[in-house]
C-alpha positions in Angstrom: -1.3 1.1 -73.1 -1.1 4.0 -71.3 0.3 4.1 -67.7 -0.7 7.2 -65.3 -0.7 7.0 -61.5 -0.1 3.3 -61.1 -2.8 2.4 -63.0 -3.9 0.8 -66.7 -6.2 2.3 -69.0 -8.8 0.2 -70.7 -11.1 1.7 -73.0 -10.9 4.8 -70.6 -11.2 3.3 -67.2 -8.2 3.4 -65.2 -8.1 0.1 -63.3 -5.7 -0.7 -60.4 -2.6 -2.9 -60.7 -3.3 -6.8 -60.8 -1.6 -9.2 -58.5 0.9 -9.9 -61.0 2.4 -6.5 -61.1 2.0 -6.1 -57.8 4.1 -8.6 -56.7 6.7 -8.3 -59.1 7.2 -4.9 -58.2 7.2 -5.4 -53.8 10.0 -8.1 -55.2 11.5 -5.7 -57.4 11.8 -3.7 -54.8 13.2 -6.0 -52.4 16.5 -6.8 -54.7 17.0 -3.9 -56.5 16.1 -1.3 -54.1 14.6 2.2 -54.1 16.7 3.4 -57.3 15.7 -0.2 -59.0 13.6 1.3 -62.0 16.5 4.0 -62.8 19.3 1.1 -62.6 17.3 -0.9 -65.2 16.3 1.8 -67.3 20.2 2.4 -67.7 21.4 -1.2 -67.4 18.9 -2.4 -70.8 17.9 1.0 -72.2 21.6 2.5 -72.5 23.2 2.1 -76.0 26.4 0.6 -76.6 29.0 -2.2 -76.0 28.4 -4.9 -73.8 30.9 -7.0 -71.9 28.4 -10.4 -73.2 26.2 -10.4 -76.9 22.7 -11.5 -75.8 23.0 -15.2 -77.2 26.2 -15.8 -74.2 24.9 -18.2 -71.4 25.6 -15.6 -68.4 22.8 -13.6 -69.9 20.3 -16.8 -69.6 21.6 -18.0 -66.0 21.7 -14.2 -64.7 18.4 -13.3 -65.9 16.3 -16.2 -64.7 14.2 -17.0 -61.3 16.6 -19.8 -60.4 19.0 -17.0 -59.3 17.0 -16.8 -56.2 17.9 -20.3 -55.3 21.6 -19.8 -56.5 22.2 -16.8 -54.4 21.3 -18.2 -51.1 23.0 -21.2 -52.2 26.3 -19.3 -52.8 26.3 -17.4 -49.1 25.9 -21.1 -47.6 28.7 -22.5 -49.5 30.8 -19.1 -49.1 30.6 -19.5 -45.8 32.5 -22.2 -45.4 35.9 -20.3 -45.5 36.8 -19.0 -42.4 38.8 -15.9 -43.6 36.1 -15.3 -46.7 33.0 -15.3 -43.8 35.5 -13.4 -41.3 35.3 -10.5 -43.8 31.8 -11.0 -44.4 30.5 -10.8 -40.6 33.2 -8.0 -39.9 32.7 -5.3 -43.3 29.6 -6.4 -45.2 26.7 -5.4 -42.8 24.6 -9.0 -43.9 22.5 -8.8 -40.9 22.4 -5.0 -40.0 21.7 -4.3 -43.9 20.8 -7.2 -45.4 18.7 -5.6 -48.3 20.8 -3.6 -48.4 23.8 -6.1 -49.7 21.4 -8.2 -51.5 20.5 -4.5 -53.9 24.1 -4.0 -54.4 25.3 -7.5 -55.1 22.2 -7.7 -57.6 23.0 -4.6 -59.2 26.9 -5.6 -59.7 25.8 -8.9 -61.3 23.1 -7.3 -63.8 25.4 -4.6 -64.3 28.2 -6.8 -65.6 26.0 -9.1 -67.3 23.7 -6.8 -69.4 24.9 -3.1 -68.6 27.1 -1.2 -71.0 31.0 -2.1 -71.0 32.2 1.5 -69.5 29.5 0.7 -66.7 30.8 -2.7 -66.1 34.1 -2.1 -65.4 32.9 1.1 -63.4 31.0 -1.6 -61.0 34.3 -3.5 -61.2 36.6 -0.7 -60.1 33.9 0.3 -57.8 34.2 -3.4 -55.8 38.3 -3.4 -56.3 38.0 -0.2 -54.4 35.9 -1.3 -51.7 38.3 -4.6 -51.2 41.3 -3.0 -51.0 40.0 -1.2 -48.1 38.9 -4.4 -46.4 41.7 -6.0 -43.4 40.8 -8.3 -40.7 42.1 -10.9 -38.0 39.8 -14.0 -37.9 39.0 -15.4 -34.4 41.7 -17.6 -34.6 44.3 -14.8 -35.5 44.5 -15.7 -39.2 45.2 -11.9 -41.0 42.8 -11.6 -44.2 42.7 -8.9 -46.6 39.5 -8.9 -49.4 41.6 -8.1 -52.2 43.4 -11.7 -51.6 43.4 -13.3 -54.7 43.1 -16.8 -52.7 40.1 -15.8 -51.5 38.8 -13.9 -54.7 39.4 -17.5 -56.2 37.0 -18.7 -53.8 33.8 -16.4 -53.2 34.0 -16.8 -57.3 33.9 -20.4 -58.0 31.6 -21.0 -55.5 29.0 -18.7 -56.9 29.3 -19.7 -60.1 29.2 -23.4 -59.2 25.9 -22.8 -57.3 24.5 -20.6 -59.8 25.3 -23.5 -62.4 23.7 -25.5 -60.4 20.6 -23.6 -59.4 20.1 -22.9 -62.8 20.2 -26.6 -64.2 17.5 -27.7 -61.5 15.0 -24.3 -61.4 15.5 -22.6 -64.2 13.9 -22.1 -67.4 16.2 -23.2 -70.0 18.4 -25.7 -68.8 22.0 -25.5 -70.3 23.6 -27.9 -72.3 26.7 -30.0 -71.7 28.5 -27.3 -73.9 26.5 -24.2 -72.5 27.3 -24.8 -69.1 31.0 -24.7 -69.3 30.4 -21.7 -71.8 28.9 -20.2 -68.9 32.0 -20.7 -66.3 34.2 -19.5 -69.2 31.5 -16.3 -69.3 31.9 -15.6 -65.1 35.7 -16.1 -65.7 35.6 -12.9 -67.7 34.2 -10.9 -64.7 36.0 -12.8 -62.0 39.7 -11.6 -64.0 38.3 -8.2 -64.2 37.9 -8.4 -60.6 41.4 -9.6 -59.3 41.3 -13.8 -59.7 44.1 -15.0 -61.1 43.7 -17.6 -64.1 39.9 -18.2 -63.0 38.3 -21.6 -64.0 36.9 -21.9 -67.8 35.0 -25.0 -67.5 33.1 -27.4 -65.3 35.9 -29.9 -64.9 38.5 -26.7 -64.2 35.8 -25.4 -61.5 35.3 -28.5 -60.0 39.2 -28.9 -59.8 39.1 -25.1 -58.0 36.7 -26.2 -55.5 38.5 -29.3 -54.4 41.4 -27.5 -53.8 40.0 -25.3 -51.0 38.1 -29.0 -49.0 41.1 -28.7 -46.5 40.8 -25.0 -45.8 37.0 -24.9 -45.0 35.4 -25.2 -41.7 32.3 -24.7 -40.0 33.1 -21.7 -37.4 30.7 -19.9 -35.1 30.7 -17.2 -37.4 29.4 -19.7 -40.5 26.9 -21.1 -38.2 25.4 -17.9 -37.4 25.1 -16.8 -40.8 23.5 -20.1 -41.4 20.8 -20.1 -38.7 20.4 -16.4 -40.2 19.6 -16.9 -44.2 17.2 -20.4 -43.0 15.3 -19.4 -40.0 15.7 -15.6 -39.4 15.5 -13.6 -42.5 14.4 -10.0 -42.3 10.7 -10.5 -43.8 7.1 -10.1 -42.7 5.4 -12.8 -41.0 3.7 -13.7 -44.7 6.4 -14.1 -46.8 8.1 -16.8 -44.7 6.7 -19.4 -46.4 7.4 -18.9 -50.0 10.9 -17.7 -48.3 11.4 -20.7 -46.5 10.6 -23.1 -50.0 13.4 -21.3 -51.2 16.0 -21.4 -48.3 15.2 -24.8 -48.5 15.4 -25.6 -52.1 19.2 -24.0 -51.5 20.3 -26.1 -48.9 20.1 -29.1 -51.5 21.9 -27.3 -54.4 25.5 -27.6 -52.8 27.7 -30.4 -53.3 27.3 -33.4 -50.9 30.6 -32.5 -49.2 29.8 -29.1 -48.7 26.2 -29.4 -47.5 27.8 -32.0 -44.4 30.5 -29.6 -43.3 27.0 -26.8 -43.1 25.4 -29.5 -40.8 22.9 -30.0 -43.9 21.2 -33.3 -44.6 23.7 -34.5 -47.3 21.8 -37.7 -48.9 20.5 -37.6 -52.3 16.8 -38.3 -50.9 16.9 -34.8 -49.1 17.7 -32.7 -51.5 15.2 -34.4 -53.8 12.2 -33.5 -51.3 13.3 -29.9 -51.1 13.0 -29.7 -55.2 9.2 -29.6 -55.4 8.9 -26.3 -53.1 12.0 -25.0 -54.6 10.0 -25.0 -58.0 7.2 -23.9 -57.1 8.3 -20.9 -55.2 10.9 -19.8 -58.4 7.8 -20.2 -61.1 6.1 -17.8 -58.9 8.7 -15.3 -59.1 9.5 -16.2 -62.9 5.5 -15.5 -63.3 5.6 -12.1 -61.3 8.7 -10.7 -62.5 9.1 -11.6 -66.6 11.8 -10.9 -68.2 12.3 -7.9 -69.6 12.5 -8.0 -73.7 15.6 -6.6 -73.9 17.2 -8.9 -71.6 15.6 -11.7 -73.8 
């Protein structure tokens, strides 16, 4: 096929994008940002070592729909730690620049998981850079620093834990008993580079993590306002609300029980059932309009 001006040619008629392209590249667009279609090109297309061989479960989790799900699932569960969401609504800019967060969180995941090994660690120094800079007081005078390797700890095994689980519900190829913890051992790789100390290397090891942190978490104002923010205000047109609110919903019953009653979520088995139908729907959507690409295969 040749491409020219946005459009196809077919036996010499230049036709118009389909639906299908269309929509994956508005989505695209939304999580990768302007620069998306240079990042990729160098993520996949530049030669040389990579932190993860293709066959490693980080590559399958990282690369599928399901991380839509995950991703709002992790800011939910995040949240929960007063000093880890103090930082958050103080430095990161979530609701001045939310894309704008979203494009550079995305990037630093597919950089680490598919990019070259110079460019991963670049993305690493680049974020150990940007933490060390990062001091704050929380409202009730509690001093935080990002570069805390407490709260490193944290943000890391609850994103992996609700990627995990995102993944095992919405995505494509489900991991086994063996590929899952293959995948925590995967993130622990990243999560070293970045400053945690002896990160978890298994399910039962990240399960043991994120017990450990129950009597430090709290629903604060600032955790409720980032809540009422990613489920009923996000930054979207008036018709993309819908397939956005399947999704927001189809996070809310990824976390653990525990965590989803200290978010003020429903936290009975039955709700998070009824959310999973939506949920599916929405990801296949996106899995339909944005394939994966056949290097990241």
């Amino acid at each position: 096929m040749d491409v020219e001006r946005g459009g196809v040619s077919s036996g010499g008629v230049w036709e118009r994008p389909g639906l299908r392209e269309r929509l994956g590249a508005a989505l695209f667009a939304r999580v990768a940002g302007p620069d998306g279609p240079a990042v990729r090109q160098r993520i996949h297309g530049t030669p040389g070592a990579r932190w993860f061989a293709p066959d490693r479960p980080i590559r399958t989790v990282h690369g599928d729909a399901s991380m839509f799900v995950g991703g709002l699932a992790a800011l939910l569960v995040q949240s929960l730690h007063p000093s880890a969401m103090a930082a958050v609504a103080a430095h990161s800019g979530y609701r001045s620049d939310p894309w704008g967060r979203l494009q550079r969180t995305s990037t630093f995941l597919a950089v680490t998981t598919f990019g070259t090994a110079e460019d991963a660690r670049a993305a690493v120094d680049r974020v150990r850079a940007v933490h060390a800079r990062i001091r704050g007081t929380t409202a009730s005078g509690r001093r935080y620093r990002a570069d805390d390797p407490h709260l490193l700890a944290w943000v890391h095994a609850a994103e992996t834990d609700s990627f995990l689980r995102a993944h095992q519900l919405y995505g494509a190829r489900p991991l086994d008993a063996a590929g899952c913890d293959a995948y925590v051992a995967d993130t622990a790789e990243v999560a070293a580079a970045l400053g945690v100390p002896d990160p978890p290397r298994d399910r039962a090891a990240l399960a043991a993590v994120l017990r450990s942190y129950r009597p430090e978490l709290a629903r604060t104002a600032e955790a409720r306002a980032a809540v009422r923010f990613l489920l009923f205000h996000p930054p979207l047109p008036l018709f993309a609300r819908p397939a956005y609110g399947a999704l927001a919903a189809a996070a809310t019953g990824l976390p653990a029980p525990e965590h989803r009653a200290l978010l003020g979520l429903p936290s009975d088995p039955l709700s998070a059932a009824a959310v999973r139908p939506p949920g599916l729907a929405v990801v296949r959507a996106i899995r339909w309009a944005m394939p994966v690409p056949r290097e990241q295969v």
